[in-house]
MDAnalysis code that builds the backbone (N, CA, C; Angstrom):
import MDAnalysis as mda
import numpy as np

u = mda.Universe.empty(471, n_residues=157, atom_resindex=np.repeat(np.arange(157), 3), trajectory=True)
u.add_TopologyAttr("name", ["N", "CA", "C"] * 157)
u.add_TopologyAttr("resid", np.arange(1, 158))
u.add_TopologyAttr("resname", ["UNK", "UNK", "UNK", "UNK", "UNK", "UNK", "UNK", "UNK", "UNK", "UNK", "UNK", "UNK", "UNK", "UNK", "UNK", "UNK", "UNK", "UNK", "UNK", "UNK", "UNK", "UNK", "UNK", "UNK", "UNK", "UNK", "UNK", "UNK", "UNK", "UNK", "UNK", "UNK", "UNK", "UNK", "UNK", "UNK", "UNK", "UNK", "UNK", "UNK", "UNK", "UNK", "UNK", "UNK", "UNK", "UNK", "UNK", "UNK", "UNK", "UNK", "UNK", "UNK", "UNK", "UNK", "UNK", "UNK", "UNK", "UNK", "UNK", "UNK", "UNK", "UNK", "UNK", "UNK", "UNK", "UNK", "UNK", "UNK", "UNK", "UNK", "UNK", "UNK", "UNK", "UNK", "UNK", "UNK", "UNK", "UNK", "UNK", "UNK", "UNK", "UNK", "UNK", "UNK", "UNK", "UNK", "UNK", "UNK", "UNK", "UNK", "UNK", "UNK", "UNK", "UNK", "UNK", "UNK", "UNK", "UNK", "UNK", "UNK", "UNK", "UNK", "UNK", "UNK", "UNK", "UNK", "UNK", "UNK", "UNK", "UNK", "UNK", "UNK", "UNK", "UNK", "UNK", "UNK", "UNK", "UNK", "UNK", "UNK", "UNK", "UNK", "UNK", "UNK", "UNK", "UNK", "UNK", "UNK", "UNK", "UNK", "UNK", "UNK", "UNK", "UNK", "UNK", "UNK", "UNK", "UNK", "UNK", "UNK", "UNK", "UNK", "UNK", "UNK", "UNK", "UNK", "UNK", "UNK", "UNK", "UNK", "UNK", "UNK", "UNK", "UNK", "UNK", "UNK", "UNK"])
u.atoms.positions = np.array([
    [1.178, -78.259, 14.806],
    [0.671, -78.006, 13.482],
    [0.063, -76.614, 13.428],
    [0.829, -75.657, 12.465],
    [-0.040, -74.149, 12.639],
    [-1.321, -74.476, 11.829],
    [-2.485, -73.693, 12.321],
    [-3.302, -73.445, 11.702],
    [-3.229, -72.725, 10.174],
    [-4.582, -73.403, 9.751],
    [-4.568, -72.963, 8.377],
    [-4.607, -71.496, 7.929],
    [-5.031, -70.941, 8.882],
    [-5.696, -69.003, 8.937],
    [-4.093, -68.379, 9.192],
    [-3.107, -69.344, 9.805],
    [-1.737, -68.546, 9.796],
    [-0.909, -68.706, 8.511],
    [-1.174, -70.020, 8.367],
    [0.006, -70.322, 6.775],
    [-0.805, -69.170, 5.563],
    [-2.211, -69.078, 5.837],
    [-2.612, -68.283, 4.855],
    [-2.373, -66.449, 5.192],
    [-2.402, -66.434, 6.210],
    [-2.065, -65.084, 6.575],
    [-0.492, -64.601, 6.331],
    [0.343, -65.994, 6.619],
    [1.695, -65.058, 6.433],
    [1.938, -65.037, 4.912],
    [1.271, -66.358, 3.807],
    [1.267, -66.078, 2.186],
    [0.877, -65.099, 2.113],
    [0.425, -64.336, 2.225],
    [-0.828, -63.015, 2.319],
    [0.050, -61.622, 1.796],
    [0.714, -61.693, 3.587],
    [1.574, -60.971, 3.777],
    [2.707, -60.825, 2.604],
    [3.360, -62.199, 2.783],
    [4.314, -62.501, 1.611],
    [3.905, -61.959, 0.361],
    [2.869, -62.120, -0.376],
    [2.588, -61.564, -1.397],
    [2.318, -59.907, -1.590],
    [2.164, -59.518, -0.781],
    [1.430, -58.195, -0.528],
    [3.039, -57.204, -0.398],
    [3.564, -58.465, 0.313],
    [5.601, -57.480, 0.275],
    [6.103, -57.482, -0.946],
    [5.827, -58.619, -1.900],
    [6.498, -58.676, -2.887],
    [5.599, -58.143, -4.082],
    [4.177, -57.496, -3.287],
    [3.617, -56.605, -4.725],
    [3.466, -55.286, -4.327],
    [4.324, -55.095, -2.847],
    [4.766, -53.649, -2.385],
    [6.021, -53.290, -3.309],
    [6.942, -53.744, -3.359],
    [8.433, -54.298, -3.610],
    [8.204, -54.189, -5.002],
    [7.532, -54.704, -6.067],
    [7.269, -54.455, -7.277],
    [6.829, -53.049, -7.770],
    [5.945, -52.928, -7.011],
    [4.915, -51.366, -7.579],
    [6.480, -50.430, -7.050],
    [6.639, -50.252, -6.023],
    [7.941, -49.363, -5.538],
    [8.987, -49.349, -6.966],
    [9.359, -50.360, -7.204],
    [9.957, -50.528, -8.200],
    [9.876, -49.927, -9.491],
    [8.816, -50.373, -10.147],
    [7.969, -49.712, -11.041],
    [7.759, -47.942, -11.326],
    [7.764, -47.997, -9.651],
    [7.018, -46.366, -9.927],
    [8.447, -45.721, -9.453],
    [9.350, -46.400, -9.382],
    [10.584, -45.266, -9.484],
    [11.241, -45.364, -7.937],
    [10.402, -45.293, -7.080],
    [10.839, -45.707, -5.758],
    [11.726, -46.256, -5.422],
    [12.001, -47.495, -6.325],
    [13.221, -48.754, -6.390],
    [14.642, -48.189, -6.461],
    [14.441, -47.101, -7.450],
    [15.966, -47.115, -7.818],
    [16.721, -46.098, -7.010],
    [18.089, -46.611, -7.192],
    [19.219, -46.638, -7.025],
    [19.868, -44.996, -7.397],
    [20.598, -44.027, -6.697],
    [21.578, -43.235, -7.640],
    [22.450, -44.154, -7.652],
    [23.243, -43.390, -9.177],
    [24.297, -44.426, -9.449],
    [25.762, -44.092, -8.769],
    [26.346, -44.758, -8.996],
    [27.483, -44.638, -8.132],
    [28.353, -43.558, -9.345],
    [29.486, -42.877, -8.516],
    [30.688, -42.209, -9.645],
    [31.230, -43.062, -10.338],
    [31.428, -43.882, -10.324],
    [32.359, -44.878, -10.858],
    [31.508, -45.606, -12.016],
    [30.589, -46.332, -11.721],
    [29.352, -46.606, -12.681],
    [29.205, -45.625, -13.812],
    [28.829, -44.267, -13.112],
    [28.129, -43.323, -13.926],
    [29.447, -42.967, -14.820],
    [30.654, -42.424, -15.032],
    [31.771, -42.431, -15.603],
    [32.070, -43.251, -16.649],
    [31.872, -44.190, -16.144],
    [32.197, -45.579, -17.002],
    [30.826, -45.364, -18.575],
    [29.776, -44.875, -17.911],
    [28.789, -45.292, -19.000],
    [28.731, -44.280, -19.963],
    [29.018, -43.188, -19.113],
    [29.008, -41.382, -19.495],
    [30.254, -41.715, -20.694],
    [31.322, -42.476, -20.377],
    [32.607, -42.544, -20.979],
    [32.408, -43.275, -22.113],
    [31.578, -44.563, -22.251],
    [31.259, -45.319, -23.291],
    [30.496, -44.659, -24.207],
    [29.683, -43.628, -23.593],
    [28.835, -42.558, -24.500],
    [29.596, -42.397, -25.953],
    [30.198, -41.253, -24.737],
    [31.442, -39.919, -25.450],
    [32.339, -41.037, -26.571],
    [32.916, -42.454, -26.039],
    [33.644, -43.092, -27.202],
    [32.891, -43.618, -28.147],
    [31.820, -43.710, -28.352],
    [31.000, -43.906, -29.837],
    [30.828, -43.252, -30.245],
    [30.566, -41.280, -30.247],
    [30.478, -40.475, -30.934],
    [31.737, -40.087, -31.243],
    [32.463, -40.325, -30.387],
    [33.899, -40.003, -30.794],
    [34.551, -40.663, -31.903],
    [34.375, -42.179, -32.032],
    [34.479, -42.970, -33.439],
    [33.701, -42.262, -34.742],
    [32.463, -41.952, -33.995],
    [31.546, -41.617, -35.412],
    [32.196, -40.717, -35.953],
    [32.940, -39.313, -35.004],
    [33.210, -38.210, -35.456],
    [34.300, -38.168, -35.890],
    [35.053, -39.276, -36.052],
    [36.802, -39.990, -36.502],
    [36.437, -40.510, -37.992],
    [34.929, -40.958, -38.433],
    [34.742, -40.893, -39.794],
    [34.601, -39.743, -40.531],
    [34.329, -39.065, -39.870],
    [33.750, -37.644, -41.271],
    [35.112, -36.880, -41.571],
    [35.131, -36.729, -42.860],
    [36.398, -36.649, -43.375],
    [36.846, -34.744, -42.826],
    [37.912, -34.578, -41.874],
    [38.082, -33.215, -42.186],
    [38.536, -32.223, -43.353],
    [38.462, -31.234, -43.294],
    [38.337, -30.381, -44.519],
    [40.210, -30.014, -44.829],
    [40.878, -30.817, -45.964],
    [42.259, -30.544, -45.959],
    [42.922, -29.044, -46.705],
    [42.214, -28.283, -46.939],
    [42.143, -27.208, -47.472],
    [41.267, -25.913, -47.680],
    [41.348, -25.202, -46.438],
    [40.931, -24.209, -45.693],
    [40.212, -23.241, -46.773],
    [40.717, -23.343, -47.867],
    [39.902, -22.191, -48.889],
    [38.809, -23.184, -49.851],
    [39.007, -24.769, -49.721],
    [38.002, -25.332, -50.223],
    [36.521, -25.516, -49.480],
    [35.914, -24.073, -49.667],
    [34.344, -23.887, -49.003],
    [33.593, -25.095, -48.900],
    [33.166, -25.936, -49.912],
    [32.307, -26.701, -50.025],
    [32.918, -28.679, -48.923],
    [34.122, -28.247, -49.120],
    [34.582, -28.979, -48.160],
    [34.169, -29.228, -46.305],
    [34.576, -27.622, -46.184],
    [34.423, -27.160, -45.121],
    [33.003, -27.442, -44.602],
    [31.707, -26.894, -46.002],
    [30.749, -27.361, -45.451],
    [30.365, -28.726, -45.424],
    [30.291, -28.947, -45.864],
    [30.312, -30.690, -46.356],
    [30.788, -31.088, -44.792],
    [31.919, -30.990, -44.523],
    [32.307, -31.554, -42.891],
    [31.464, -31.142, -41.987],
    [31.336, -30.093, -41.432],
    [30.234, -29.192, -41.086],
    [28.759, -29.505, -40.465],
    [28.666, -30.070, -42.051],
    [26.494, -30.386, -41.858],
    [26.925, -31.735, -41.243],
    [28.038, -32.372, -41.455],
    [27.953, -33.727, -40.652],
    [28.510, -33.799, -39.140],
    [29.521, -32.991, -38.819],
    [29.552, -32.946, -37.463],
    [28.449, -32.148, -36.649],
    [28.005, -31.194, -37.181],
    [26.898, -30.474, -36.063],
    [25.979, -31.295, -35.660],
    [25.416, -32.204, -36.139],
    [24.236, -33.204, -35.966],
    [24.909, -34.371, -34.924],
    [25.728, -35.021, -35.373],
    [27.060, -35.809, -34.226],
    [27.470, -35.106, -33.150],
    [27.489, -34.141, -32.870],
    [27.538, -33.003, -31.607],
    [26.671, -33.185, -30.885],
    [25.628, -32.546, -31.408],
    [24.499, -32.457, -30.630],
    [23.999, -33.852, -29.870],
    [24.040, -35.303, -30.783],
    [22.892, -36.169, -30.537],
    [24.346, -36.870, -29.307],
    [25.508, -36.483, -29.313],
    [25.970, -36.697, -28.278],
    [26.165, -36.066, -27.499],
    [25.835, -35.111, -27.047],
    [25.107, -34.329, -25.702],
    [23.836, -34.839, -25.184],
    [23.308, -35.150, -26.058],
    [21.741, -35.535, -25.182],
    [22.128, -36.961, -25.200],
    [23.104, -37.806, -25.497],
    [22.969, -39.031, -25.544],
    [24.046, -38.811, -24.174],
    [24.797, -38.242, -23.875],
    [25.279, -37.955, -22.458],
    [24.813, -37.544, -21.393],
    [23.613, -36.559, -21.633],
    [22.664, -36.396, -20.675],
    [21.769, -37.129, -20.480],
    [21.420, -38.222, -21.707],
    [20.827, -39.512, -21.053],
    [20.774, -40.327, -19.902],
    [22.546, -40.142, -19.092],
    [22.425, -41.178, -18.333],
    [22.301, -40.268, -17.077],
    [22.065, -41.008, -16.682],
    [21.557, -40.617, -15.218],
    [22.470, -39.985, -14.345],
    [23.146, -39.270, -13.682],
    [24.639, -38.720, -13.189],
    [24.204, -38.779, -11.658],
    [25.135, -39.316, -10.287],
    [25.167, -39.038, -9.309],
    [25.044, -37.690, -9.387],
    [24.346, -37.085, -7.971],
    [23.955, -35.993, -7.447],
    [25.267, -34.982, -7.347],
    [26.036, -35.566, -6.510],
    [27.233, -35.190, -6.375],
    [27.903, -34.171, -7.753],
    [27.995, -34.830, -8.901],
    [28.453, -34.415, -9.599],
    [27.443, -33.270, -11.093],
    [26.493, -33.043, -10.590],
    [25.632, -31.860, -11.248],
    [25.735, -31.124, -11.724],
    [26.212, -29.986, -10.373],
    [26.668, -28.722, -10.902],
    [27.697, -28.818, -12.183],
    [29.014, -29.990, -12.121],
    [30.173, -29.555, -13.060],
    [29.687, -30.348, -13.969],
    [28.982, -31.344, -14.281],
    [28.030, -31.750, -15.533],
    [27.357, -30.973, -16.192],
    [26.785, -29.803, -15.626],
    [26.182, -28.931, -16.066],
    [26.834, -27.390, -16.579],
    [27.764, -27.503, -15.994],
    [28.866, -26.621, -16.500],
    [29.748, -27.188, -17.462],
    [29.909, -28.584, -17.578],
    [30.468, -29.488, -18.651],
    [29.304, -29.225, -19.976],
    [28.419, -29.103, -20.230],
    [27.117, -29.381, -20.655],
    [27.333, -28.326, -21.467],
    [26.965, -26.887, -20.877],
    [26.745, -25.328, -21.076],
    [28.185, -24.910, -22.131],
    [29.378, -25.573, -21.362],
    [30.680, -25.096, -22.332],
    [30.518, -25.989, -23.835],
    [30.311, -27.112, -23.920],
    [29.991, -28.486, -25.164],
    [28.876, -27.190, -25.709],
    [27.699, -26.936, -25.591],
    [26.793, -26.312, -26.116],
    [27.324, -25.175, -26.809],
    [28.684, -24.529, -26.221],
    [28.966, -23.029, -26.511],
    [29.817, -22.811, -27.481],
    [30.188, -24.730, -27.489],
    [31.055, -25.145, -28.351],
    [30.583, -25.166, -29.769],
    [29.696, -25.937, -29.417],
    [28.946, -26.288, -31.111],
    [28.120, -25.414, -31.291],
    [27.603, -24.225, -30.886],
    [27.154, -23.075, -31.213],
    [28.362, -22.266, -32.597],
    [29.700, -22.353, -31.556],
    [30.469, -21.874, -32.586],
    [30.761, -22.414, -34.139],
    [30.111, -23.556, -34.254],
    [30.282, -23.839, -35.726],
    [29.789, -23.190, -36.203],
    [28.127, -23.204, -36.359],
    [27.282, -22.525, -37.239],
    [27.527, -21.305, -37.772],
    [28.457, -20.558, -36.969],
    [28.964, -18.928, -37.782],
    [29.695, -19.132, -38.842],
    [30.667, -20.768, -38.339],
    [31.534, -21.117, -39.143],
    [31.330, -21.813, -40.630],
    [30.087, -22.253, -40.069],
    [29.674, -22.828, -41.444],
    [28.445, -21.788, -42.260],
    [27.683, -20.644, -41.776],
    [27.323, -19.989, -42.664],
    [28.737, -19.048, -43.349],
    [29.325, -18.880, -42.723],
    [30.605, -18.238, -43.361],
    [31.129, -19.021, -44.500],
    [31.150, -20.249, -44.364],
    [31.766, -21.342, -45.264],
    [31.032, -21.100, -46.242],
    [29.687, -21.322, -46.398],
    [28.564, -21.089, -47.422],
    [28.941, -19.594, -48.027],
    [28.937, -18.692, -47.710],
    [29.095, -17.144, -48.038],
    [30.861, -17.155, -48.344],
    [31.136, -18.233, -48.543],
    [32.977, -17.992, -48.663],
    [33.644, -16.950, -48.502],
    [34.038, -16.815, -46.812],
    [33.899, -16.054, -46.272],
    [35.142, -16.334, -44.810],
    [36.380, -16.575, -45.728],
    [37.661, -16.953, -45.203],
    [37.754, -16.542, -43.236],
    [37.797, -15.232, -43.932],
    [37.865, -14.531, -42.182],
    [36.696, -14.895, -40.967],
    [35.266, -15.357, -41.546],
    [34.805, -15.777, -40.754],
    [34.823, -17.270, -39.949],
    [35.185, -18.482, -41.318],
    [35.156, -19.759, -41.295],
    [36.185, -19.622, -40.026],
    [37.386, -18.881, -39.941],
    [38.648, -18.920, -39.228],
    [38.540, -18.559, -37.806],
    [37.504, -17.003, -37.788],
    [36.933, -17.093, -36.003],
    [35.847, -18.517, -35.945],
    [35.174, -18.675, -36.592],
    [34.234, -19.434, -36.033],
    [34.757, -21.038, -35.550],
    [35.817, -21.189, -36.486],
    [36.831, -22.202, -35.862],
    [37.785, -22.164, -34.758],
    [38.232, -21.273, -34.775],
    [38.918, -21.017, -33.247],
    [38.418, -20.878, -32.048],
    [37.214, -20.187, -32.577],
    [36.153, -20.079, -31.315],
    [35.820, -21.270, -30.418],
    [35.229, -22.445, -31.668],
    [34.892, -23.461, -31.312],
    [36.056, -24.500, -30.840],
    [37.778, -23.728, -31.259],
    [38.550, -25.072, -30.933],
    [38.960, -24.798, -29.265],
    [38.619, -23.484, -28.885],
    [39.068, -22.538, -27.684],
    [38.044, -23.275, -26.844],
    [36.661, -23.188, -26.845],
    [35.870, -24.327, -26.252],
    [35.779, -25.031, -25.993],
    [36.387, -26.041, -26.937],
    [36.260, -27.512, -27.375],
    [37.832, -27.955, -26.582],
    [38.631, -27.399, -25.900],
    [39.580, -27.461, -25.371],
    [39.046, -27.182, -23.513],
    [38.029, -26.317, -23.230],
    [37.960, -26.153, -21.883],
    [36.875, -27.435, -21.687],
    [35.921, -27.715, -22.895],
    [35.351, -28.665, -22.734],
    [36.281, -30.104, -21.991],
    [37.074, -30.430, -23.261],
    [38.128, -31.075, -22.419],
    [38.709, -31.374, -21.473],
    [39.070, -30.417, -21.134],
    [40.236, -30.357, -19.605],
    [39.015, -30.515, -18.315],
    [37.803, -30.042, -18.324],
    [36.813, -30.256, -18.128],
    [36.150, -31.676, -17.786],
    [36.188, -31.818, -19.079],
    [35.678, -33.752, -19.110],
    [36.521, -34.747, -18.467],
    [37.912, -33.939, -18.693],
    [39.089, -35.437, -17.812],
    [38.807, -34.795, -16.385],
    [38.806, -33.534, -15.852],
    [38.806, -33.206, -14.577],
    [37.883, -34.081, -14.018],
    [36.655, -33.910, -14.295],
    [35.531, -34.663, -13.700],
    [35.531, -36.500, -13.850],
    [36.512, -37.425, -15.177],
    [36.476, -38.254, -14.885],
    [36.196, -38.868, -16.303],
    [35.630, -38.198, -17.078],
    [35.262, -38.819, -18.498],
    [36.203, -38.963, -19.069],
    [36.080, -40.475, -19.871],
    [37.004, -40.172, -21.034],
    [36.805, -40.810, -22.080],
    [36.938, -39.631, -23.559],
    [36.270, -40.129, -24.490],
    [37.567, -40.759, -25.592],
    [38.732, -41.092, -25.132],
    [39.511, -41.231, -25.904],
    [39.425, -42.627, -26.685],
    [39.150, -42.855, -27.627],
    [39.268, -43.888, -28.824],
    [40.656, -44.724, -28.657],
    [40.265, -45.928, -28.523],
    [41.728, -46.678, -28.931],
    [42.178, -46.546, -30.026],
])
């Protein structure tokens, strides 16, 4: 029969592991990097909900209709952005940083190029709407090739 001073000493213990094991937890200690495969998958589910969102806003079917242009415009720049930070939300293996971050910097350089495009639109201002669109489709293409290299994919069924 063990003594009572041992059954209480090893509960003791027991508790003291499992409120080591908690606080660790808590304070960040616990976790996990995520795996590539994980992180892809979630990074990817991101990119396909903004990608739906950005499959609603109607594009502009006539290049000299300004108010069109802007009208599309004020609604994709805001859908851009909140899916970048909603991509940098998740957490990314180590491994893959640097070209996340070079994925990141080109998306940014991307949607930079609207805004010329759309104060141009406002100032009806043909020749500019036209660089500021190419600019951004020249981007928005390395972004791409980019995003599948590394593993993302934002393609919509």
């Amino acid at each position: 029969m063990r003594r009572w001073y041992v059954v209480l000493a090893m509960a003791l213990a027991a508790a003291a592991g499992l409120g080591a094991g908690l606080w660790l937890a808590l304070a960040g200690g616990g976790k996990h990097e995520p795996t590539q495969p994980a992180y892809l998958a979630e990074v990817s589910s991101v990119c396909r909900t903004y990608a739906r969102r950005l499959e609603r806003i109607p594009a502009p079917m006539d290049p000299a209709a300004y108010g069109n242009i802007v009208s599309s415009l004020v609604q994709v720049l805001p859908v851009l952005r909140a899916q970048e930070a909603a991509m940098r939300a998740v957490p990314p293996p180590a491994a893959l940083a640097p070209r996340l971050e070079r994925l990141f910097a080109l998306d940014r350089r991307s949607v930079a190029a609207l805004q010329p495009a759309l104060a141009a639109a406002r100032r009806r201002d043909a020749g500019g709407v036209a660089t500021g669109l190419v600019r951004f489709s020249s981007a928005r293409d390395q972004v791409h090739r980019l995003a599948v290299a590394i593993g993302i994919d934002c393609t919509v069924n």
